[in-house]
Wavefront OBJ file of the C-alpha trace (Angstrom):
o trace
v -56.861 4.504 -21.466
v -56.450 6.501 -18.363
v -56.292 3.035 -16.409
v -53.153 1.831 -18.806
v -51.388 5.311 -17.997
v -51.679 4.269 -14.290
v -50.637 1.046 -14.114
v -47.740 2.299 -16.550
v -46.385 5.178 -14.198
v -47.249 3.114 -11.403
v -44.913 0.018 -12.728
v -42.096 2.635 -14.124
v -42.297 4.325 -10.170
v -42.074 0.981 -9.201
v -39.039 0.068 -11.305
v -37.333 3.620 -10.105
v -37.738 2.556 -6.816
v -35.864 -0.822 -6.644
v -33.078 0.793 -9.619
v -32.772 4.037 -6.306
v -32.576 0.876 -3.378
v -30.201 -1.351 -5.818
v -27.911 1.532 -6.649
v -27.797 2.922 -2.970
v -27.054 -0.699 -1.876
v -24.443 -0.546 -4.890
v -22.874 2.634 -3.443
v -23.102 1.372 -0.087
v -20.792 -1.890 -0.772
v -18.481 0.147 -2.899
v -17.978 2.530 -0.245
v -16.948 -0.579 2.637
v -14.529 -2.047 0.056
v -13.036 1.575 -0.653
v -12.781 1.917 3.623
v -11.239 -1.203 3.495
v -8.492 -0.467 0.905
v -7.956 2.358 2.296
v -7.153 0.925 6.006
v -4.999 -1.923 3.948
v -2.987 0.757 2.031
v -2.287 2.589 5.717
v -1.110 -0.742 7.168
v 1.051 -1.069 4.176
v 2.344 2.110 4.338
v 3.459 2.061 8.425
v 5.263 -1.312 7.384
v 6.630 0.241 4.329
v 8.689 3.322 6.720
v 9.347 0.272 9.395
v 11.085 -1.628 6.657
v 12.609 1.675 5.379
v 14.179 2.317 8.714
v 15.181 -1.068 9.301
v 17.079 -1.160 5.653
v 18.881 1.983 6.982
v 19.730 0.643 9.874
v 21.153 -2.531 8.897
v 22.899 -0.691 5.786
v 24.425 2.060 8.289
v 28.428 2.467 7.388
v 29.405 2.393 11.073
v 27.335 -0.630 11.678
v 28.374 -2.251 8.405
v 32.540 -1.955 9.570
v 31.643 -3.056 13.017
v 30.106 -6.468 11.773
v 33.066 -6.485 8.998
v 35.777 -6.273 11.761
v 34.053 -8.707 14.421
v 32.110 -11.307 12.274
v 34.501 -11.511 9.502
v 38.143 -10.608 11.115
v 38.839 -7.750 8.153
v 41.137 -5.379 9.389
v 41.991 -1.816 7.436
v 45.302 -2.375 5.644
v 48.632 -0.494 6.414
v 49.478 2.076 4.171
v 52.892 -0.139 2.611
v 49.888 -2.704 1.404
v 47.665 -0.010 -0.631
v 49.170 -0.379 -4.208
v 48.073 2.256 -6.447
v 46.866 1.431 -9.887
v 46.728 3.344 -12.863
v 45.617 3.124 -16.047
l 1 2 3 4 5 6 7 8 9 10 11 12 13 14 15 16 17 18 19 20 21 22 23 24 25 26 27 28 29 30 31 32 33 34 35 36 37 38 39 40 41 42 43 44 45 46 47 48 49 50 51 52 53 54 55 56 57 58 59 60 61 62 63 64 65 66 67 68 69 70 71 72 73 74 75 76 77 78 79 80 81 82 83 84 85 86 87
């Protein structure tokens, strides 16, 4: 009987020790992957404020007129063409 009871605890120690090395392995890849979504989520980020700038830029009133009046020939009319419109 006492020989069962040691082969038992020794098999169940054994089985703790590979479910402690599996999980630490499991925690170990989980962590990389979290490292790497992390560094992906920066990268996205910085190109999400460089796009961000770049919309304001291109959308920038001053800028907008500029291309309006050289690209496109529009002018600002003369006050005798604005026609008021009510309704």
């Amino acid at each position: 009987m006492l020989r069962a009871l040691t082969w038992a605890l020794l098999a169940v120690t054994l089985l703790s020790a590979i479910a402690v090395v599996w999980s630490r392995n499991e925690n170990r890849e989980l962590f990389i992957r979290l490292t790497r979504l992390q560094s992906q989520r920066d990268h996205l980020n910085i190109e999400y404020g460089r796009l961000e700038l770049e919309d304001a830029t291109w959308a920038d009133p001053a800028r907008v007129a500029s291309v309006a009046r050289s690209q496109l020939g529009m002018v600002n009319p003369e006050p005798a063409q604005i026609r008021m419109v009510r309704e």
